[in-house]
N, C-alpha and C positions, 0 to 999 in steps of 0.2 A: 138541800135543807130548806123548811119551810122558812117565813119571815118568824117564826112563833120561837122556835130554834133559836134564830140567829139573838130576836132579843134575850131568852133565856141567857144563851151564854155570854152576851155584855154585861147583862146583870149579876150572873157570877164572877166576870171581873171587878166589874164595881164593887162590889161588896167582901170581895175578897181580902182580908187584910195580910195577908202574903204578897198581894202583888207591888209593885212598888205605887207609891201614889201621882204619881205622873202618869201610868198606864191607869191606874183606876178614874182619874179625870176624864181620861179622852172618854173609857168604854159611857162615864157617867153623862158627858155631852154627846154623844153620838146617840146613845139611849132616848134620851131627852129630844133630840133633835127630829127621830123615827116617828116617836110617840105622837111630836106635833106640839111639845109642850116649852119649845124655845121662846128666848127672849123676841118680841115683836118687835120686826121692823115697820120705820116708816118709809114710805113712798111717793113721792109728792110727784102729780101729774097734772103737766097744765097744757092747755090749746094756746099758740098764740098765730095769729095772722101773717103769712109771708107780706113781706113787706111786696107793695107793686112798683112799680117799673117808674109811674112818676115820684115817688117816694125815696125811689132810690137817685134819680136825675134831680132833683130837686133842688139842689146847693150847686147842682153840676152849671145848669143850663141859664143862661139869661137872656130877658127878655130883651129884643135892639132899640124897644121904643123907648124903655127906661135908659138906658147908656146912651143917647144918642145926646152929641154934645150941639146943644143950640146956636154954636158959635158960628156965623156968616163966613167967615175967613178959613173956615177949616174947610178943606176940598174933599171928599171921598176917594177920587179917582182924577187924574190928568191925563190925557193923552199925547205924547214926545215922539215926535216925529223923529227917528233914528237910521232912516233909509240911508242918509248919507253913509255914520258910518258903520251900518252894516256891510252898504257896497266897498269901501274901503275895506274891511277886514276882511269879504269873499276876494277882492283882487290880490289882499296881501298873502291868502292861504296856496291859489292859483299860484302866484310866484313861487312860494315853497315851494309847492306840486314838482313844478319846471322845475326849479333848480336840481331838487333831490333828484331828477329826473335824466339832469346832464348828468348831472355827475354818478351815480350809476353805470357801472359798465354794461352792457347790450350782449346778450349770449346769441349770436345768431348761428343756427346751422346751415351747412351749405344747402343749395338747391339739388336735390339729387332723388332722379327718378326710381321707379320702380324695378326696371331691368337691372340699372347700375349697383343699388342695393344690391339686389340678388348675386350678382357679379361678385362684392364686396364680400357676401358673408360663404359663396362657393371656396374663395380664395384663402379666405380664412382659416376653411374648415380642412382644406387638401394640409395647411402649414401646420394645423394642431397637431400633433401624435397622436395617432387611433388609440384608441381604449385598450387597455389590453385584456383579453378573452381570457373572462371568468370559466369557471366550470358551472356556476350557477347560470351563467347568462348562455348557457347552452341547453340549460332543462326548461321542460315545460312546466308548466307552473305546477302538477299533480308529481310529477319527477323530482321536482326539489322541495313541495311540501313532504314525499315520502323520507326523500332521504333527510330531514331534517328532524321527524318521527325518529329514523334510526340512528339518530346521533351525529349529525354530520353535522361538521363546523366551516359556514362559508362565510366564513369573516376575513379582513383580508389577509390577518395569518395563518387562516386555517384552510382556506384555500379549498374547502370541501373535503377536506379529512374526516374521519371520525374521532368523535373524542376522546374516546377510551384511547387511541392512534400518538404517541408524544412526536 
């Protein structure tokens, strides 16, 4: 529909006295509204100045020459010669050290060569029980990917069964 349309038919609402008069309002502002012929608003538009950067420090910041208290007896700064006891409290930390130090138990491993190792873990290895031989641990890797495609269960209850297999 064109715009020409759409006003026609609000203005048959509007002036319709069938319609209820809550629906003939709206059609009768929304009319009005197209037309251009609503109540005037006002708009009030003003420039103001960003405040600058001293404007905002301004209250912040004080001058030292104004605060500075004229009083002879007032010091800025003293210099306390503290070596003493700082070295007193480096000797006092030092003993900590040591003491927490005795007392500490010491983990030391024995001195044991390279052969003797070897020796050690030979002997070890004769007293573990050998592994006991999987079916998997006898396929090659293309062997046990297939049968695993076919359903095969090498878990350690399945033992390379197939599954469908109870």
């Amino acid at each position: 529909m064109r715009a020409d349309d759409l006003m026609s038919a609000l203005l048959r609402i509007a002036l319709d006295d069938k319609q209820p008069v809550q629906a003939r309002l709206v059609a009768i502002r929304d009319g009005l509204d197209r037309a251009g012929l609503a109540s005037k608003q006002e708009i009030e538009i003003g420039v103001t100045a960003r405040p600058t950067y001293e404007d905002v420090l301004e209250g912040v910041l004080v001058d030292v020459a104004e605060d500075r208290d004229e009083d002879p007896n007032v010091l800025d700064a003293e210099v306390v010669d503290d070596t003493e006891e700082r070295e007193k409290d480096h000797d006092r930390r030092e003993a900590d050290r040591a003491e927490r130090k005795a007392l500490t138990p010491q983990r030391t491993r024995p001195k044991v060569s390279t052969e003797e190792r070897a020796a050690q873990e030979r002997e070890l290895l004769a007293q573990s029980p050998a592994e006991p031989e999987t079916r998997a641990s006898q396929l090659t890797r293309e062997e046990y990917m297939l049968a695993r495609d076919r359903g095969a269960n090498f878990s350690s209850r399945g033992l390379g069964r197939n599954s469908g297999q109870g």
